[in-house]
Every structure is written in C-alpha cells, then in structure tokens.
VMD Tcl script that draws the C-alpha trace (Angstrom):
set ca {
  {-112.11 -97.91 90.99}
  {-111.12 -94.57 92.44}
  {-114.36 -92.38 92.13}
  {-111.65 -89.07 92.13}
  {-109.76 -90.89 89.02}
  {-113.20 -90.88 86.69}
  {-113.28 -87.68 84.35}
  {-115.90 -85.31 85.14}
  {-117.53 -82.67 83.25}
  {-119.02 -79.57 85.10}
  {-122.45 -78.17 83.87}
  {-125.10 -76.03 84.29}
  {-128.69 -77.20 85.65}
  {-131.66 -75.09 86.80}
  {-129.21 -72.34 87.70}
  {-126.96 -74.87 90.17}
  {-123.70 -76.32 89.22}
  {-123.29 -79.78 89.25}
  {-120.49 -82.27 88.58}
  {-120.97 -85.39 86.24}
  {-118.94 -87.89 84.99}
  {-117.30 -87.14 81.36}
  {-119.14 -90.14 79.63}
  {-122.28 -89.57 81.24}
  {-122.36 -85.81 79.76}
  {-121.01 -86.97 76.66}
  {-123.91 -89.52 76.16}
  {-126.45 -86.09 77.51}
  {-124.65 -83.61 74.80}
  {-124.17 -85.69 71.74}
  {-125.82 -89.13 72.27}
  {-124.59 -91.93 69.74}
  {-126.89 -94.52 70.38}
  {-130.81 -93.71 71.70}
  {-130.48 -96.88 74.42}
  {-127.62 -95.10 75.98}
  {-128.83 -92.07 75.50}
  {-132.45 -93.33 77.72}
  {-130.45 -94.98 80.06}
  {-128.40 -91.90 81.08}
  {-131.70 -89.51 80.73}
  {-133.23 -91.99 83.31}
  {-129.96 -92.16 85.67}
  {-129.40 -87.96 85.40}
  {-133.25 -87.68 85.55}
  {-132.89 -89.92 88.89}
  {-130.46 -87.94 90.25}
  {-132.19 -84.30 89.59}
  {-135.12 -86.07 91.73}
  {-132.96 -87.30 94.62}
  {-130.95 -83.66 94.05}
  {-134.25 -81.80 94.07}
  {-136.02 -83.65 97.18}
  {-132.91 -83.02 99.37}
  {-132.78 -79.63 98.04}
  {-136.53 -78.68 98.69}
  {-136.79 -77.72 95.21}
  {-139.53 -78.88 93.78}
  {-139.53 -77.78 89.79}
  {-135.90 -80.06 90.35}
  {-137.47 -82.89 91.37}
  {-140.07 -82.33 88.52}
  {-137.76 -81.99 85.86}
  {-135.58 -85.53 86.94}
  {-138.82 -87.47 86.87}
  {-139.95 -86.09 83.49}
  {-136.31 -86.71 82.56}
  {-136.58 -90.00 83.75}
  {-139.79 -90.71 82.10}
  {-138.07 -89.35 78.88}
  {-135.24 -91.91 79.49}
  {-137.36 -95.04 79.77}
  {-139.59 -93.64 76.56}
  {-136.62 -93.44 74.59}
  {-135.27 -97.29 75.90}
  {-139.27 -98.72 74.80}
  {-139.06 -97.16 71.47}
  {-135.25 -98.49 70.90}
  {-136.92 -101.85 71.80}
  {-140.27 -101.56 70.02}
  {-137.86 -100.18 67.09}
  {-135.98 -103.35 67.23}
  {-138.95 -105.59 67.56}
  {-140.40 -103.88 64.12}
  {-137.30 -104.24 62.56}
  {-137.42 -108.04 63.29}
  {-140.98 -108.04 62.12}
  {-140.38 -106.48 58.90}
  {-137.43 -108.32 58.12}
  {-139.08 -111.59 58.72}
  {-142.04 -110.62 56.84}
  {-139.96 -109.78 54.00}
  {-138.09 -113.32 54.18}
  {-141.66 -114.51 54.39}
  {-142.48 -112.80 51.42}
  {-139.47 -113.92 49.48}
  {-140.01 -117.41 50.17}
  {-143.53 -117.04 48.86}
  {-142.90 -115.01 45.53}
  {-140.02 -118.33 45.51}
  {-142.87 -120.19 46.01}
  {-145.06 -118.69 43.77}
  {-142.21 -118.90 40.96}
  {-141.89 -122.57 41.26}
  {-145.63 -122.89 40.80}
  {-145.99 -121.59 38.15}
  {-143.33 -123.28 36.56}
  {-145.10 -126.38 37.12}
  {-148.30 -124.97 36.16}
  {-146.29 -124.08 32.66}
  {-144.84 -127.56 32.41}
  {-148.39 -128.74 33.33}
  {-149.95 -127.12 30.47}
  {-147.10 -127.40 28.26}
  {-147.93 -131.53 29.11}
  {-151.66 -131.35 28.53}
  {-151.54 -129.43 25.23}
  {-149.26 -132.07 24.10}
  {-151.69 -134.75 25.32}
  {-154.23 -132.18 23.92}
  {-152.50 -132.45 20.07}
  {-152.05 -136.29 20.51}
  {-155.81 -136.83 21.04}
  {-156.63 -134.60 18.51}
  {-154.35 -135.86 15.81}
  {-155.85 -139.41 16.35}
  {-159.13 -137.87 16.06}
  {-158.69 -136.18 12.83}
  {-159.22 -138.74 11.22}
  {-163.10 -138.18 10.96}
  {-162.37 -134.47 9.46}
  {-165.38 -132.49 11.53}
  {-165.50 -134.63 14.47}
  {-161.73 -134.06 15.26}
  {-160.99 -130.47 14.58}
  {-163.95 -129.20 16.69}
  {-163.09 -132.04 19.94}
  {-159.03 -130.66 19.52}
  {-160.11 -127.07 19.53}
  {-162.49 -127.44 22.76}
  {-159.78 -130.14 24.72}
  {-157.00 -127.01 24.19}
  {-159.31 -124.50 25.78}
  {-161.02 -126.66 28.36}
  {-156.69 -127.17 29.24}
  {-155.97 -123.64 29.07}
  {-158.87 -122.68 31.24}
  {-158.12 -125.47 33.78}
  {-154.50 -123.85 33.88}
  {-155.54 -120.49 33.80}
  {-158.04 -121.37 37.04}
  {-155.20 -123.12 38.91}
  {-152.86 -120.47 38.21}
  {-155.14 -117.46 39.26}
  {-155.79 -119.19 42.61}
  {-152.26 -119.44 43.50}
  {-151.48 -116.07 42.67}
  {-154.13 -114.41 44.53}
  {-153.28 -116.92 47.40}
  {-149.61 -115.49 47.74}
  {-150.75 -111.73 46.99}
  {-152.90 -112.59 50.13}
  {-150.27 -113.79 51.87}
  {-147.92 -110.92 50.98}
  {-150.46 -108.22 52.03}
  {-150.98 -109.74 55.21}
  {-146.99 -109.48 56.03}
  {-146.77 -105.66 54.70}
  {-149.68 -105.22 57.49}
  {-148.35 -106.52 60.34}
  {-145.07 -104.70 59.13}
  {-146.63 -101.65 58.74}
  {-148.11 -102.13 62.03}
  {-145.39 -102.78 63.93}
  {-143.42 -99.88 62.32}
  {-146.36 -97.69 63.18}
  {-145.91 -98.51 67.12}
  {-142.50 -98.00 67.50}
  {-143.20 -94.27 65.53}
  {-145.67 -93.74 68.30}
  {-143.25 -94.43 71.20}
  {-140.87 -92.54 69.41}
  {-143.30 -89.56 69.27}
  {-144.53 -89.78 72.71}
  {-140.73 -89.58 74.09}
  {-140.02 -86.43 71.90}
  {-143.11 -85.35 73.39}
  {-142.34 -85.85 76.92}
  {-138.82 -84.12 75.76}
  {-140.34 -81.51 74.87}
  {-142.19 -81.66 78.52}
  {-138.77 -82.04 80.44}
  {-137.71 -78.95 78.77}
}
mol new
graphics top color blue
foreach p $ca { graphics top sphere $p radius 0.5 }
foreach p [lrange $ca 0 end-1] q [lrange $ca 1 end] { graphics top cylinder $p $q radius 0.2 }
display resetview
C-alpha cells in the first residue's frame, strides 16, 4: 500500500504540527471501542517518544510514554473487564443451575414427605385400633416426619445459599479489579494531560 494514498488528518501537539493517519485520529478524537482506543494511545504515545528524543524535547518524550502507559492501562482493563464479565456470567449460570438444583430438591423432599405422612396415616390407622395407644403414636410419627423433612430441607437450602454467596464474591471481586484498572488508566489520563 501506497503510504501517500492513506488519509491523514493534521493536528496540533505540544505546539508542533504533526500529520497522522485519518483512522488513527479518529480512534484519538472519538474512540468507539476502549481496545482500539489503548492500542492507538500506546502507538501515538510511541511515536511522541521517538518524536520527542529526536527532537531534544524532553516534556515530548514524557508525554508519549505516559501516553503509552495510558494505552496499555486502558488494553488491561478491556481485558480484566472481559475476564469479570466471564466470571460473573459463569457464576450466574452457576447459580442458576443451583437454585435448578435446589428446586428439584425440594420437590423430592415434598414428594418425600408427602410419602411418609402417607406411611405416617397408614401406621396410625392400623394403630387406632387401641383408642389411646394409636392417636398419641400417629400424632408423634407425623412430627418426628415433618421434623426429619424440615432438617433435610434446611440443610440443602443453606448449602446452595452458601454456594450462591460464594459466586456473588468472586463476582464482585472480579468486577472490583477491572474498576481498579479502569481507575488507574483515567488516572494516568489525567497524568498524560
């Protein structure tokens, strides 16, 4: 490709003029996507450096490597942003698959008890035949059943609501890291300028 047949775009920059191709300025002024936008901070920010040595000018040179450091900031928080997206969205598949989980539990732990009160009634309905005797034994076999199911099903919940909290952490945690690279490139943005 011709380098003379590539738009360019003229700007300003530390008082010089300089010439840069069209998309690269493009990307500088109104950036569309953050990985573009770091890679072109870290090519411009390379070229104020090289600009700046070979001009003796020093603040020059400063500005492309804080420019450059801005670039690759802003390409390690697209990544760490991606990487917590990812997270989260596989911790909230994991967390659907255990409230599924969870659901199907206790369903069984309702057909469960809905079985063993019926095995409950049968047992006590041969044992009323001694009046007393099998009124008190039914009444203690259907709570000694609903407190078995009631254990069981307490377990498993707070087994999935530790489960669940433990994906929401890591989550949180990963969203938390990519906030902090974002932050630390907006901060060495704000350096650059």
């Amino acid at each position: 490709m011709n380098p003379l047949s590539i738009p360019m775009a003229v700007a300003r920059l530390s008082g010089r003029v300089i010439t840069l191709p069209l998309a690269a300025y493009r990307a500088l002024t109104n950036p569309r996507d953050e990985a573009q936008a770091g890679f072109v901070n870290r090519v411009v920010g390379v070229g104020k450096e090289v600009t700046g040595t070979l001009l003796g000018d020093e603040d020059l040179r400063e500005a492309g490597q804080l420019q450059g450091a801005k670039g690759d900031k802003q390409r390690e928080a697209v990544a760490e942003r991606a990487v917590a997206e990812q997270k989260a969205e596989q911790a909230r598949e994991v967390a659907a698959r255990e409230r599924r989980a969870a659901e199907r539990e206790k369903a069984e732990i309702r057909a469960e008890e809905a079985e063993e009160k019926a095995a409950v009634r049968q047992q006590a309905a041969a044992r009323e035949q001694s009046a007393e005797v099998a009124a008190e034994t039914r009444e203690e076999l259907v709570e000694e059943a609903a407190d078995a199911t009631r254990r069981k099903a307490s377990e498993k919940a707070s087994a999935a609501a530790a489960t669940k909290q433990r994906t929401e952490r890591t989550a949180a945690s990963a969203e938390r890291r990519a906030e902090e690279a974002r932050a630390e490139a907006e901060r060495l943005d704000d350096a650059a300028s």
